[in-house]
C-alpha angles and dihedrals in degrees: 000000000000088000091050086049087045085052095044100056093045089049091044095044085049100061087041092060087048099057111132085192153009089247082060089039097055089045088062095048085058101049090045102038103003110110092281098025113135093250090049099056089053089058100050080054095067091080091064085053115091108247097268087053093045093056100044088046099045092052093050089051086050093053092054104036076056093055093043098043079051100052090041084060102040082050100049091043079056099048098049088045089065100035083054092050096048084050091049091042093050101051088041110141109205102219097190087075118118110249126236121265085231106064096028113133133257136221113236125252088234095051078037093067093027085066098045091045082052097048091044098059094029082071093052094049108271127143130202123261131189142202147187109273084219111063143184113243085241086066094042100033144005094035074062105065096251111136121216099255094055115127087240095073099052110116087241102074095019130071108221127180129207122263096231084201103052133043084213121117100201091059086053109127108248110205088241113278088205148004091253089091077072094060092038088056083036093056094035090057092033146067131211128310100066132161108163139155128208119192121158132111127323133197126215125154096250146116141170134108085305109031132055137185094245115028137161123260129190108194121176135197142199132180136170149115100290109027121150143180090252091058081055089054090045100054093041093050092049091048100052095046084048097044101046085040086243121149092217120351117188117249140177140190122233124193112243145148130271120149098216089052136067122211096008138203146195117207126215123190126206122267144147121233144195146159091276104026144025107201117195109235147032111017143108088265132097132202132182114242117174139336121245139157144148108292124257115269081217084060091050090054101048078073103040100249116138120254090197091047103035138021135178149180133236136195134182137195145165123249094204084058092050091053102045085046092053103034101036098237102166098203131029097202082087098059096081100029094097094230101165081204095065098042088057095046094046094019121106122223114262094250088049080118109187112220137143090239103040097035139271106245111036122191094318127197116340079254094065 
């Protein structure tokens, strides 16, 4: 008896090691362990052998159903395993593999001109500066010069988030109006000198064909000893002809009201228009391109930096509108509706790199 067990579990153990499949593998189970399964009839025989028969025999069917259960699992653990790995070696992408012109990614006009602006006063000078997208009304506001009865801070035209730990309105969180919180920060960490540029996202509560409810500013700062309005002129002048790739472009100064400058100023640059087209450059035709000024000696003094000592100007643009300006792109609203078709019309190639040396603009869009 003990020789025919002996045969049973090696040829048991042999076509379990022979198994192609799980399917083969479970067949076997069944033949071997299953209600009538050939192990399991020897089993049901142990009631007709006397008790010390039925010890001795029944240890030596445990022994090898153990053998046997533990076989069927090594096997099966096996089995998945490789059938795993030919999945996974089946569905295998092979990511080294060069993509298709046709579905190759493009830069976005907005990081596009954020990268030319960059380029532009990095050579001046300027460094970038950053700021928290959530900001205090102090920031925002009031360190600016805006009093609390401006147009600006009406709940109408500004986001503002409750403060969970006062009832106060006045300490409720605005999403930033403007880039200016970041001089302000900048002023508050720093002293003069001081040549900075903050561009990043803005919030207002707008929408139409211009205006958006998140949109992209570029302010800039300078403050020093002996700054002038015509060091104002002068940087502005220099940015535009390098910006729109002009060698002189006509521009012109108009008075106008900011809080946080005095006196303040918006700038126009020179353009010809018509009902099809709006060319940059010499022509009979202004447009408004960006508001600057001298800062506010209130605004100085918010950071507790001198007035009689320092002064400073300031300027500030949107990107969006640069871009639209520079690329032709008629409505903003498309800048942020995820079209792929667009992006591939008004989108830039990824090595479309912007520099002063190697060129602003690139290759540009396949429309271009």
């Amino acid at each position: 008896m003990m020789e025919s067990l002996e045969n049973l579990k090696n040829n048991v153990l042999d076509q379990i090691s022979q198994a192609a499949d799980i399917k083969a593998l479970d067949d076997i189970k069944v033949a071997v362990l299953g209600k009538k399964g050939s192990l399991t009839e020897q089993m049901k025989g142990l009631a007709a052998l006397s008790l010390e028969e039925k010890k001795q025999k029944g240890q030596e069917l445990n022994q090898v159903k153990v053998a046997i259960e533990a076989a069927f699992d090594d096997k099966r653990e096996a089995l998945a395993a490789a059938e795993m790995n030919a999945k996974l070696a089946a569905e295998t992408i092979d990511v080294t593999l060069p993509i298709r012109d046709e579905v190759q990614g493009r830069i976005h006009p907005v990081s596009k001109i954020y990268e030319e602006v960059a380029a532009i006063f990095g050579e001046m000078g300027f460094e970038i500066a950053d700021g928290p997208d959530i900001e205090d009304q102090f920031h925002n506001f009031n360190a600016l010069n805006t009093p609390a009865n401006h147009p600006a801070r009406q709940m109408q035209d500004t986001f503002y988030i409750t403060n969970p730990e006062s009832a106060n309105f006045d300490d409720s969180f605005v999403v930033r109006t403007q880039t200016s919180a970041v001089q302000i920060r900048t002023m508050e960490k720093k002293q003069p000198p001081i040549r900075i540029i903050a561009p990043g996202r803005t919030y207002r509560s707008d929408y139409d064909a211009t205006h958006t409810p998140m949109f992209h500013q570029v302010e800039g700062l300078v403050v020093d000893k002996k700054t002038t309005f015509a060091n104002l002129k002068g940087c502005l002048y220099d940015f535009v002809k390098a910006f729109f790739e002009l060698d002189d472009i006509p521009v012109r100064y108009r008075p106008s009201y900011f809080p946080f400058t005095e006196p303040s100023a918006e700038m126009d640059i020179g353009c010809k228009k018509s009902k099809t087209e709006l060319k940059i450059g010499a022509g009979n035709d202004w447009l408004e391109i960006l508001g600057c000024g001298m800062v506010h000696p209130n605004v100085l003094k918010a950071c507790n930096i001198d007035p009689d000592e320092y002064q400073g100007f300031a300027f500030g643009l949107g990107l969006d509108r640069l871009a639209m300006l520079k690329y032709g792109i008629p409505d903003l609203r498309t800048f942020f509706e995820s079209d792929v078709r667009w992006l591939k019309h008004y989108g830039f190639l990824p090595l479309d790199l912007s520099s002063m040396t190697g060129g602003l603009s690139g290759q540009g869009g396949s429309a271009r």
